[in-house]
C-alpha positions in Angstrom: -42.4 110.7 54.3 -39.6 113.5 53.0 -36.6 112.7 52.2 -33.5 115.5 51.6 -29.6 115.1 51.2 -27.1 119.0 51.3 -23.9 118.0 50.3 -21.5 120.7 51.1 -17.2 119.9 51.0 -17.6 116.2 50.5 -19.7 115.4 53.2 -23.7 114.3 52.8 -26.2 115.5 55.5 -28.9 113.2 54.7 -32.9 113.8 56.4 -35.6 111.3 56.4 -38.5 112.2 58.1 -41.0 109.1 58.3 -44.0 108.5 60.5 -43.6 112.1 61.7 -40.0 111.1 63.2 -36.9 112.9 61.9 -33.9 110.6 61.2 -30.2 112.0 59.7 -27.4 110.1 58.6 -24.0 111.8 57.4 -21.7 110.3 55.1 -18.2 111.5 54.1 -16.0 111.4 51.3 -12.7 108.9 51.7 -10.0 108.0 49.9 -11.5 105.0 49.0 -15.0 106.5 48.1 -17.6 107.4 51.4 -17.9 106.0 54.4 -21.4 106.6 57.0 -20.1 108.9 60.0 -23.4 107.6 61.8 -25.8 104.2 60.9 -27.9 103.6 58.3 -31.6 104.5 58.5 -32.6 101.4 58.5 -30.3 100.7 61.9 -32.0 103.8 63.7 -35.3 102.9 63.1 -35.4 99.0 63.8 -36.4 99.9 66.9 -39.9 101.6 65.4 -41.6 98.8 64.8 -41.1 98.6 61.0 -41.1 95.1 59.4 -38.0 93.5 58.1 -39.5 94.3 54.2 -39.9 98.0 55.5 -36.4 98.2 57.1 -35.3 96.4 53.8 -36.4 98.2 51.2 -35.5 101.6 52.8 -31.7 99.6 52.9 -31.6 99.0 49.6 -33.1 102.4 48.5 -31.4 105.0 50.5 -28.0 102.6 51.1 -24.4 103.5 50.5 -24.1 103.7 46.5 -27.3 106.3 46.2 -25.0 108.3 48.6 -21.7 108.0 47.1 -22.7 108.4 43.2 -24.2 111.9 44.7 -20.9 113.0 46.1 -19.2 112.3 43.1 -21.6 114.4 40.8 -21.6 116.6 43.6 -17.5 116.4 43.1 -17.7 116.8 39.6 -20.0 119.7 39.7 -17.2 121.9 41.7 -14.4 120.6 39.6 -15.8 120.3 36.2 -12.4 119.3 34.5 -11.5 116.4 36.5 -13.4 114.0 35.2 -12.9 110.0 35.7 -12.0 107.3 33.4 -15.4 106.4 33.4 -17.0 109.7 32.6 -18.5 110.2 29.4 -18.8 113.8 27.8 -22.0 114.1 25.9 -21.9 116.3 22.6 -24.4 117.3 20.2 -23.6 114.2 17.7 -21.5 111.9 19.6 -20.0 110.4 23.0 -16.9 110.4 23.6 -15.4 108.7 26.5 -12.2 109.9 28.4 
């Protein structure tokens, strides 16, 4: 199994190669967060003959939040200043949260 992600201008090219199949998904950034541009893994491969526990855990591991947390670091790592209310700057001593 490998699994890869390039994020490049707010969109996520995502690669999962299992059982010596490739599968990609691509997710783009919204104003409302991200939103999948094609299905889930675990939609393509149902059709492999996975069980419902395979097909579930690769949901819950590779689903939408894993995705959208790495464009916003991905965000934040082009645009250092802007960070969110919920951002916290780590310093030497303290935290401070803006």
């Amino acid at each position: 199994m490998k699994y890869s992600i390039e994020i490049e201008n707010g969109v996520a090219k995502e690669t999962l190669v299992f059982n010596n199949k490739e599968y990609t998904r691509t997710t783009a950034t919204t104003d409302y967060g991200s939103s999948f541009v094609d299905m889930e893994f675990s939609e393509q491969m149902e059709n492999e003959g996975l069980s419902d526990d395979t097909l579930n855990k690769l949901y819950d591991t590779l689903g939408g939040f894993f995705v959208s947390n790495l464009l916003d670091i991905a965000d934040q790592e082009k645009n250092p200043t802007e960070l969110t209310d919920q951002t916290k700057v780590h310093t030497n001593e303290e935290e401070i949260e803006r």
